[in-house]
MDTraj code that builds the backbone (N, CA, C; nanometers):
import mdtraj as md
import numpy as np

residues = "UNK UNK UNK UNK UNK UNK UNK UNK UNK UNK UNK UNK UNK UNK UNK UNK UNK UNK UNK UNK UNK UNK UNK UNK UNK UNK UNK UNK UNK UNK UNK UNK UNK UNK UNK UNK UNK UNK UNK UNK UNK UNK UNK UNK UNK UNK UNK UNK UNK UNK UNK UNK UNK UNK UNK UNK UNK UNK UNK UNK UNK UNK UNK UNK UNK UNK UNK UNK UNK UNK UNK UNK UNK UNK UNK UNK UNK UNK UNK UNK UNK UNK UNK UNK UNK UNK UNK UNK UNK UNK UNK UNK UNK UNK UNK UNK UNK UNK UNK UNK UNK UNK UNK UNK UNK UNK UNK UNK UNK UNK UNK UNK UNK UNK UNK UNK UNK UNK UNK".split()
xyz = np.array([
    [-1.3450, 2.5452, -0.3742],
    [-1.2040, 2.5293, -0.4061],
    [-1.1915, 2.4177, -0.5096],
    [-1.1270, 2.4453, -0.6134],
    [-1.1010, 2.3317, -0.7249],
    [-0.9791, 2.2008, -0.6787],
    [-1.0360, 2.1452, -0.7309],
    [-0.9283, 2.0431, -0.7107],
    [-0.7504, 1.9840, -0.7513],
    [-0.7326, 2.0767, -0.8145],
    [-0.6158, 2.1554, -0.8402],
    [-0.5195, 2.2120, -0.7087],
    [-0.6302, 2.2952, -0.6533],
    [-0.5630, 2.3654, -0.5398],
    [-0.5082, 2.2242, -0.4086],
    [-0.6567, 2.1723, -0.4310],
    [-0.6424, 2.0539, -0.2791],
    [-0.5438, 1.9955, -0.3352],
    [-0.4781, 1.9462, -0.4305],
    [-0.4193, 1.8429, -0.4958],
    [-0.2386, 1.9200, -0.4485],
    [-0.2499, 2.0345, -0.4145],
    [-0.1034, 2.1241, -0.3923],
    [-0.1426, 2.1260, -0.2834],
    [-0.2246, 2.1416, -0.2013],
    [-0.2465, 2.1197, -0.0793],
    [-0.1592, 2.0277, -0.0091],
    [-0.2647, 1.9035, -0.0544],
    [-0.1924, 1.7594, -0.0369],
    [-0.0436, 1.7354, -0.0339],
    [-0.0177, 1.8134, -0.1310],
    [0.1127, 1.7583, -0.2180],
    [0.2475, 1.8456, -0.0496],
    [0.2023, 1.9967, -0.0386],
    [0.2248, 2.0835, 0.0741],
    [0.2178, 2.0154, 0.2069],
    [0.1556, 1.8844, 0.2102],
    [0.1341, 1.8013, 0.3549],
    [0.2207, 1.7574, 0.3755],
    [0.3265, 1.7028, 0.2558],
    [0.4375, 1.5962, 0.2832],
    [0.5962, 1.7046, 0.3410],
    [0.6633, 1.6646, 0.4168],
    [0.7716, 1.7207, 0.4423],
    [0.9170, 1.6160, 0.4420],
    [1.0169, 1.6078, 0.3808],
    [1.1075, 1.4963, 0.3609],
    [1.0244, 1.3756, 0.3293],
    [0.9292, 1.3446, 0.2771],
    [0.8924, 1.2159, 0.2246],
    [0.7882, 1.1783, 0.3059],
    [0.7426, 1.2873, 0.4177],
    [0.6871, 1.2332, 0.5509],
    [0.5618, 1.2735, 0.5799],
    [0.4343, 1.2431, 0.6182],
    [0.3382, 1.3214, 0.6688],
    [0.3301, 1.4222, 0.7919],
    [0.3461, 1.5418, 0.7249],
    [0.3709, 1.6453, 0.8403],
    [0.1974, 1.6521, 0.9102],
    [0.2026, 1.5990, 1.0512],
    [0.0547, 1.6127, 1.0704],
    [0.0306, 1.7474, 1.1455],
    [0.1165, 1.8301, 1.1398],
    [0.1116, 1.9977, 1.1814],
    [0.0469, 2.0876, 1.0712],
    [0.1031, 2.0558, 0.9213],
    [0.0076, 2.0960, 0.8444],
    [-0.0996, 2.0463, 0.7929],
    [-0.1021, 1.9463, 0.8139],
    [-0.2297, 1.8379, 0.7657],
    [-0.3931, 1.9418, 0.8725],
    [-0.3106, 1.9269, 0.9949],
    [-0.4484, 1.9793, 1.0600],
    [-0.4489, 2.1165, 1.0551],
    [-0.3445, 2.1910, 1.0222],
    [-0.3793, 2.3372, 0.9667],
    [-0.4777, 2.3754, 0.8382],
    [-0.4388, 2.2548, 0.7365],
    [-0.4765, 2.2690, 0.6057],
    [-0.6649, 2.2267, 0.6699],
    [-0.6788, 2.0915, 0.7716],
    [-0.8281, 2.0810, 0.7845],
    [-0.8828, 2.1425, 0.8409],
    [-0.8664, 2.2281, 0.9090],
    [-0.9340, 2.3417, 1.0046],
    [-0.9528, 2.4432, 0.8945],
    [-0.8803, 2.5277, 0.7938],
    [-0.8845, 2.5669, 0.7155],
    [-1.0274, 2.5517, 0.5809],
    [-1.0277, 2.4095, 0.5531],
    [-1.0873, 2.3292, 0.4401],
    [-1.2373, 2.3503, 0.4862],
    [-1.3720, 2.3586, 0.4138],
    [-1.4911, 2.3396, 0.4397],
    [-1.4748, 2.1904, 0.4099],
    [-1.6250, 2.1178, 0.4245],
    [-1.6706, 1.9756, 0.4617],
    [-1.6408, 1.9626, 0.3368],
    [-1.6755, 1.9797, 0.1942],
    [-1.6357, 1.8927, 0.0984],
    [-1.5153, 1.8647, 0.0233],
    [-1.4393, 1.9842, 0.0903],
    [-1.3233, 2.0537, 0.0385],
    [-1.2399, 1.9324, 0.1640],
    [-1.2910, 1.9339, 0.2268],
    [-1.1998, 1.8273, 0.3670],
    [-1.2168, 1.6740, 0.3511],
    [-1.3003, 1.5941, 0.2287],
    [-1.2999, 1.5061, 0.1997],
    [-1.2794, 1.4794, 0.1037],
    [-1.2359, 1.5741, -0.0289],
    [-1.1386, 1.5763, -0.1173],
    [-1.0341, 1.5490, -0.0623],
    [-0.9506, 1.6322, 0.0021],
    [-0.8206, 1.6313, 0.0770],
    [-0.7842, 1.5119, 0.1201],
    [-0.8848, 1.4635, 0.1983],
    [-0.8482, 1.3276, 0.2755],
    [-0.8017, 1.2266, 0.1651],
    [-0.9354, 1.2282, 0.0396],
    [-0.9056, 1.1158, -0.0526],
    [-0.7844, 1.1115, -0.1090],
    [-0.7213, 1.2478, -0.1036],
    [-0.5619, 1.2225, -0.1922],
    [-0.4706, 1.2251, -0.1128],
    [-0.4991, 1.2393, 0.0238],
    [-0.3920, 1.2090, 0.0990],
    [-0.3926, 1.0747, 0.1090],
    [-0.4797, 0.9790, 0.1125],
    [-0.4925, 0.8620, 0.1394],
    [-0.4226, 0.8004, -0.0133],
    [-0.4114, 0.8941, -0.1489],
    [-0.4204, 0.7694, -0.2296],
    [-0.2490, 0.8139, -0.2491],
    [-0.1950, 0.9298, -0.2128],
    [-0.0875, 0.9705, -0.2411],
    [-0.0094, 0.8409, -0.0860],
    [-0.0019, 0.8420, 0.0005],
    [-0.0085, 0.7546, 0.0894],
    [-0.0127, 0.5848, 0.0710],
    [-0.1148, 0.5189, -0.0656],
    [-0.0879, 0.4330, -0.1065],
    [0.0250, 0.3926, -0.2386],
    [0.0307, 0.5200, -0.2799],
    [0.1417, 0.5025, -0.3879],
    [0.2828, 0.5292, -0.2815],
    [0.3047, 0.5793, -0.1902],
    [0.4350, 0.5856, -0.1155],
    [0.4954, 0.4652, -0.0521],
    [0.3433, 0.3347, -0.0118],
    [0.3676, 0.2206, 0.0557],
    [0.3458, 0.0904, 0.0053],
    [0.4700, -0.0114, 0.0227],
    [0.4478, -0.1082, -0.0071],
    [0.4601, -0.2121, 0.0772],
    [0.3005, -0.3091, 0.1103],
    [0.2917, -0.4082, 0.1756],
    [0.3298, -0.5393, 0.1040],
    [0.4177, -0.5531, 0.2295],
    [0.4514, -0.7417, 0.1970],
    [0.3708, -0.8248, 0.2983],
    [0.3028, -0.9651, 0.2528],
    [0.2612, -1.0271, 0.3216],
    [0.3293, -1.1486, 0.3312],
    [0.3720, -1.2354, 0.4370],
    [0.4644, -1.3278, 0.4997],
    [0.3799, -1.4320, 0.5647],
    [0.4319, -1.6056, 0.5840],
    [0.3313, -1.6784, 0.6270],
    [0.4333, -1.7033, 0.7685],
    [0.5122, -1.6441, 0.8038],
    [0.5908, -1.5707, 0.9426],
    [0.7016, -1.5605, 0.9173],
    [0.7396, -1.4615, 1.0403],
    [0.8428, -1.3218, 1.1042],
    [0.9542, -1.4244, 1.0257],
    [1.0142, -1.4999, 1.0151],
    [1.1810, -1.5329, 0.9988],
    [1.2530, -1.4615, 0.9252],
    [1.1701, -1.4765, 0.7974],
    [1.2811, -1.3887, 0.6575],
    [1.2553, -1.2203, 0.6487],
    [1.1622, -1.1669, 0.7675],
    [1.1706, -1.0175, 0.6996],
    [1.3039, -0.9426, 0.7349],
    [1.3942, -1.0070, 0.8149],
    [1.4927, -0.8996, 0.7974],
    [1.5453, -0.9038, 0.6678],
    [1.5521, -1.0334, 0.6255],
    [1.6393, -1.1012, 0.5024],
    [1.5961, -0.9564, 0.3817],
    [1.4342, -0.9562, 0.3901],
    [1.3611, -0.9299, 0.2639],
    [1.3365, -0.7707, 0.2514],
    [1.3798, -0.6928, 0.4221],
    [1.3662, -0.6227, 0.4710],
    [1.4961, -0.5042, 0.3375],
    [1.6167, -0.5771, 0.3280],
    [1.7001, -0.5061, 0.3093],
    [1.7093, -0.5615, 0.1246],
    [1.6401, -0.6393, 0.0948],
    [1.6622, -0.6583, -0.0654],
    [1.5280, -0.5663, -0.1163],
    [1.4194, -0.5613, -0.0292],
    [1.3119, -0.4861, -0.1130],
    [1.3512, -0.3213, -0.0634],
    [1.4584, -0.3102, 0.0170],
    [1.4553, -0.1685, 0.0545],
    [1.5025, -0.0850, -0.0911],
    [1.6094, -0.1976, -0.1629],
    [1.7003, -0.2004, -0.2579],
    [1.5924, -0.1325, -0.3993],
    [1.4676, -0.2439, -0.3980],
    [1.3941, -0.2683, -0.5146],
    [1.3031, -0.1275, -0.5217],
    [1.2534, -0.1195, -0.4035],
    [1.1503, -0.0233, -0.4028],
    [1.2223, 0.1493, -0.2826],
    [1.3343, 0.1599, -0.3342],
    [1.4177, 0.2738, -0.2459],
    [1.3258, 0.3818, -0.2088],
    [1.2137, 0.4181, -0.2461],
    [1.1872, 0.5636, -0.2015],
    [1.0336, 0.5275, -0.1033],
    [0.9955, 0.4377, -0.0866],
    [0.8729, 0.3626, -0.0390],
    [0.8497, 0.3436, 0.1114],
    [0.7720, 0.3915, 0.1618],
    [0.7543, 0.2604, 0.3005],
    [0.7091, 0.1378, 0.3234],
    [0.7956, 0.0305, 0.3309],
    [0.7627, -0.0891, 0.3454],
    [0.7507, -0.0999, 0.4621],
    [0.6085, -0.2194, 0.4588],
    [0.5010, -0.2926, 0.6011],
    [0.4720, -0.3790, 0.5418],
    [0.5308, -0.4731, 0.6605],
    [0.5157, -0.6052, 0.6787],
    [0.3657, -0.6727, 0.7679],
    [0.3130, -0.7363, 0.6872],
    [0.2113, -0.8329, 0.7840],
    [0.2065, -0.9870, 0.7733],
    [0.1505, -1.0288, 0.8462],
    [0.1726, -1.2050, 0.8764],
    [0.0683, -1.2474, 0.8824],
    [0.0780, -1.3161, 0.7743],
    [-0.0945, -1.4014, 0.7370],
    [-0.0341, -1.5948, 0.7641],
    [-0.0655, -1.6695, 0.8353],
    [-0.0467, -1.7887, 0.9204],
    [-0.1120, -1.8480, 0.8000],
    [-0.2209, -1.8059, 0.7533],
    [-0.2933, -1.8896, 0.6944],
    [-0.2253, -1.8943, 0.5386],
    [-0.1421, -1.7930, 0.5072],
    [-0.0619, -1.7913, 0.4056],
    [0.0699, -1.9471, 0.3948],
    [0.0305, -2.0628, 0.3008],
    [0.1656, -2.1477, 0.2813],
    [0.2347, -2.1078, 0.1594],
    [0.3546, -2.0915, 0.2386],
    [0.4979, -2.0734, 0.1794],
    [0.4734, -1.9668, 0.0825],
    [0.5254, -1.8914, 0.0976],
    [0.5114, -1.7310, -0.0398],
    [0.5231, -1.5981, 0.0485],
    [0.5055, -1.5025, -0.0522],
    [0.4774, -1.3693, -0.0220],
    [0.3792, -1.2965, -0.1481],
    [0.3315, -1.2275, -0.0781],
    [0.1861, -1.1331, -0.1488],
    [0.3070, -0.9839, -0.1493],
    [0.2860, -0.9320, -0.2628],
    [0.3514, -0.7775, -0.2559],
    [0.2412, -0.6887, -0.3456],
    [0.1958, -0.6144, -0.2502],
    [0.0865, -0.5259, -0.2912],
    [0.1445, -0.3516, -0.3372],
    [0.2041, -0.2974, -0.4148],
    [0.2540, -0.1616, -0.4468],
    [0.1488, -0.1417, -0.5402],
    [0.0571, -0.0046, -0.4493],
    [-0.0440, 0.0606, -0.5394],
    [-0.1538, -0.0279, -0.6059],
    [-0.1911, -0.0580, -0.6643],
    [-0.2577, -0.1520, -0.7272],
    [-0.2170, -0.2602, -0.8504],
    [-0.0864, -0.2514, -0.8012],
    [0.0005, -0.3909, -0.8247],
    [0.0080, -0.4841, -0.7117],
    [-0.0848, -0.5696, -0.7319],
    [-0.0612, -0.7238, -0.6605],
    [0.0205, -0.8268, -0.7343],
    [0.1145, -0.8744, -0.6519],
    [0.2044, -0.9650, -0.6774],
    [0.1934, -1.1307, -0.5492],
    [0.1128, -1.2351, -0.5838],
    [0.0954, -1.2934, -0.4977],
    [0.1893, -1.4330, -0.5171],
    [0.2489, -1.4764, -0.4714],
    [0.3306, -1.5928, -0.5437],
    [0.3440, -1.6929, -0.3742],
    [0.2113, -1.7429, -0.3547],
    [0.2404, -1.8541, -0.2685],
    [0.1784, -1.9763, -0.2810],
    [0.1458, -2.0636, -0.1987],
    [0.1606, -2.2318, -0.2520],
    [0.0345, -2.2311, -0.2477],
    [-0.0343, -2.1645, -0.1434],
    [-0.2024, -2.1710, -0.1200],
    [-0.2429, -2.1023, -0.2652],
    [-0.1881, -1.9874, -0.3534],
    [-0.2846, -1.9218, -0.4269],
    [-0.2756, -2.0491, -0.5527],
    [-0.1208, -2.0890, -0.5600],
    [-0.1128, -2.1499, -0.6832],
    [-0.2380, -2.2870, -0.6844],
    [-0.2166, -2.3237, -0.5360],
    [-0.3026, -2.4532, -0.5579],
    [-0.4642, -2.4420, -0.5819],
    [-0.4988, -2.2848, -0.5701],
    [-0.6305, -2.2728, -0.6035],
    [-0.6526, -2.2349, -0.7303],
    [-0.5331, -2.1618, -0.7660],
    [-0.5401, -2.1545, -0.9182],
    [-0.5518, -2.2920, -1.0117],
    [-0.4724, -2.3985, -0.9938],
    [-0.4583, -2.4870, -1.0823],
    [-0.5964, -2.5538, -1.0316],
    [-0.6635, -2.6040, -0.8960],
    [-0.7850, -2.6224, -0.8947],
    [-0.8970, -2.5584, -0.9655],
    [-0.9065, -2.4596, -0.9818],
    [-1.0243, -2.3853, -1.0442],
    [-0.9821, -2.3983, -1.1726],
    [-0.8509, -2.4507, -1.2362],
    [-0.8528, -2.4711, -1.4174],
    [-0.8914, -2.6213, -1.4164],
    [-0.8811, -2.6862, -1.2978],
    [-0.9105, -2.8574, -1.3516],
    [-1.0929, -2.8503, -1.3651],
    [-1.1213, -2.7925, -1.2545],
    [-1.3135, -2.7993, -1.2275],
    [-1.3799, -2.7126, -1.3778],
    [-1.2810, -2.5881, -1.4175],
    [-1.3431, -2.5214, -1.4987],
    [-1.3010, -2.6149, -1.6598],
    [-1.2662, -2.7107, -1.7122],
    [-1.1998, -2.7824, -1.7608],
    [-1.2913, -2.8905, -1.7424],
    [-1.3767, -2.9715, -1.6724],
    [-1.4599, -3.0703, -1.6594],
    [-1.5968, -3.0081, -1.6052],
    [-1.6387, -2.9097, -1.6214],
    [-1.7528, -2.8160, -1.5516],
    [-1.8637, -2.8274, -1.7717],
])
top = md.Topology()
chain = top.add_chain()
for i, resn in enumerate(residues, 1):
    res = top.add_residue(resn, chain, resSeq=i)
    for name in ("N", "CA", "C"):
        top.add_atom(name, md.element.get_by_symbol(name[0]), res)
traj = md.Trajectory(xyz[None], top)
């Protein structure tokens, strides 16, 4: 099967925006072994273009951020995770757009220009 077909396959998995897992396992019972790990890979990457993770250094502001990024990114699923070890910021990962803007990255950034600067 060309990859064309799996790619409408895939595309045939989603129902309202959603992973229908009724056809998902129709379509893999269906699929031979290489043809079933094609599939997977674009369900997985179609799946990363639908979701966008925010990372938080804790719970207080996600309702806040909950309803301004619903705004920014309208057609998406946003997930939230909580990194402790994260000071002050948020990481926003959409697809292979990283957006990291917290106090820990900046301070390693401007460290690694002073050492690389006297190195």
């Amino acid at each position: 099967m060309n990859k064309k077909i799996i790619k409408k396959l895939a595309e045939e998995s989603y129902s309202n925006k959603k992973l229908n897992s009724i056809k998902v396992f129709a379509f893999a019972k269906a699929l031979k072994r290489g043809d079933l790990r094609e599939y997977i890979r674009i369900l997985k990457n179609f799946e990363d273009r639908m979701t966008v993770s925010i990372t938080l250094p804790k719970e207080t502001e996600i309702g806040l951020l909950r309803r301004k990024l619903s705004k920014i990114y309208p057609n998406k699923k946003i997930i939230f995770t909580i990194d402790p070890t994260m000071l002050a910021g948020i990481r926003v990962v959409d697809y292979d757009n990283v957006y990291e803007l917290s106090l820990k990255n900046s301070l390693e950034n401007r460290l690694n220009q002073i050492t690389s600067r006297y190195d």
